[in-house]
Phi, psi and omega in degrees: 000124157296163198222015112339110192246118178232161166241166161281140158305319220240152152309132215247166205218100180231137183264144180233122178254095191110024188287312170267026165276205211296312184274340166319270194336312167270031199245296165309297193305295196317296149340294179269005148298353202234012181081349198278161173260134187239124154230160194253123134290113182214143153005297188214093207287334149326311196259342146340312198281322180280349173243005177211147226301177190272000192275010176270118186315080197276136195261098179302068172217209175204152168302342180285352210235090183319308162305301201261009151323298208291328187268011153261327170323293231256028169221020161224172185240316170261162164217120195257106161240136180277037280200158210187140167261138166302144193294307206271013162288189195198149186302298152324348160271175158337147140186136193301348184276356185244271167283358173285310202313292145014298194271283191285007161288311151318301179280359175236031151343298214218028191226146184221029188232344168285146152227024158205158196218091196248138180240111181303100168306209168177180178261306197302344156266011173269352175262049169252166220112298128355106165038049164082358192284118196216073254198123187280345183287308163328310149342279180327307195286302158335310183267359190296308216270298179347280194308317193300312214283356193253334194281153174296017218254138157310150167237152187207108149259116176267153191235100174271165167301212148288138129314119202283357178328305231288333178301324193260327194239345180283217197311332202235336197279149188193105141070267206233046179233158164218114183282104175277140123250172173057174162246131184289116194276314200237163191282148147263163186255087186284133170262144164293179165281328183317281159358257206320330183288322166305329139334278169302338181284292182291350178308327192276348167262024168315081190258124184162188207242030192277141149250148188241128135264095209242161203240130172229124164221141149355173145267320182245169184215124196245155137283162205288339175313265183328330185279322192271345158299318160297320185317285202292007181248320225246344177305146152298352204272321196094076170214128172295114178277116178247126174262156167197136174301153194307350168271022194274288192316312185311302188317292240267317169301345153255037187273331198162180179273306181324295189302340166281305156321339147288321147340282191293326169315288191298246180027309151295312166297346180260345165257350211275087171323080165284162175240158180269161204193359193276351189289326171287004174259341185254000159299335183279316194243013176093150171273125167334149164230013177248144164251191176291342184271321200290310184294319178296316168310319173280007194236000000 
């Protein structure tokens, strides 16, 4: 990775695919803290509105719809995506890390004016593979990074830690519980999104014609035990660590897919050997400043 840094002079023009999910939206305020012109392609451009800032263009569209790719493609200069499998899909459905993906590799076939295309990753998907471990959604992500790496367009795939989000709205979080199982073997190194967003704002004012892989981690690294625990002396909030063995999980996973996705989730975090790796991403992109006691005082 180069560790050469230019900015744009001018304001860059970045499209966001995945602007109001958990990691989306703080990636945008960042973004438009950083000056840049942002428009969101989303859905439902009403309900858009109420959660991202107002200087942001919301583009009325979908990933299923090839026009209107190619006619969100062609009024940006970056394409930022934020993409995600839903807990309660099922494989067999649409998905945008998949048939979106799909799609916008296909519209930018014939298209020349972008000049970057950068995507949110994860670490944690690298342990499929692992002790038999075999999770189609990981598939998915794994052939994500394939494709964006295939296209003639530069690409900055970022690989994040745990997000600490998952204590208030993710993964670990149930009403006013924060649900464990199993035993967490290795520490992860959790990032705020805020951090991570602030990343991305400069990763994306990179100028050249380089592809990046940046490692987005923490300063410390906790197992979730321990993470959920600092979470929970330091929120202001009223909340209960409930642990239960992973064979709880096992059970519970064939109840449906949200309950399977959670399964397969924890299962890959409690096991996944991270190592820490981030120091050449924060020469480039600066260091986290929220730590973990700190994002639970504000959440």
């Amino acid at each position: 990775m180069c560790l050469s840094v230019n900015y744009y002079e001018k304001m860059n023009k970045i499209g966001v695919i995945g602007a109001t999910g958990m990691l989306g939206q703080p990636v945008v305020k960042e973004l438009v803290k950083a000056g840049f012109e942002v428009k969101a392609l989303v859905r439902n451009a009403e309900k858009a509105a109420k959660t991202l800032p107002a200087e942001v263009a919301l583009i009325q569209g979908d990933l299923k719809d090839m026009t209107q790719i190619k006619a969100f493609i062609n009024q940006i200069d970056t394409l930022y995506l934020s993409l995600s499998v839903k807990q309660a899909s099922r494989q067999s459905h649409f998905q945008p890390e998949r048939e979106g993906i799909q799609n916008i590799a296909k519209a930018l076939e014939d298209h020349t004016k972008l000049k970057r295309i950068a995507y949110l990753s994860s670490l944690v998907q690298n342990y499929q593979g692992t002790n038999g471990f075999d999770w189609w959604v990981f598939a998915i992500k794994l052939q994500a990074v394939q494709i964006i790496k295939s296209l003639s367009i530069p690409s900055t795939v970022f690989y994040p830690s745990t997000f600490m989000e998952n204590f208030t709205v993710g993964s670990y979080r149930q009403g006013n519980r924060i649900l464990l199982a199993g035993d967490s073997a290795h520490a992860m190194y959790f990032i705020a999104a805020e951090d991570y967003g602030r990343q991305v704002a400069k990763a994306l004012k990179l100028v050249d014609d380089q592809n990046y892989d940046f490692v987005i981690q923490g300063r410390e690294g906790f197992n979730a035990d321990a993470a959920a625990k600092i979470f929970v002396e330091n929120t202001p909030k009223k909340l209960k660590i409930n642990k239960l063995p992973f064979g709880f999980m096992k059970v519970f996973g064939s109840l449906g897919a949200k309950f399977s996705y959670g399964r397969h989730i924890i299962e890959a975090l409690n096991n996944y050997p991270e190592a820490f790796a981030a120091e050449p991403t924060w020469e480039v992109l600066g260091e986290p400043t929220i730590d973990l006691q700190k994002f639970a005082n504000m959440h």
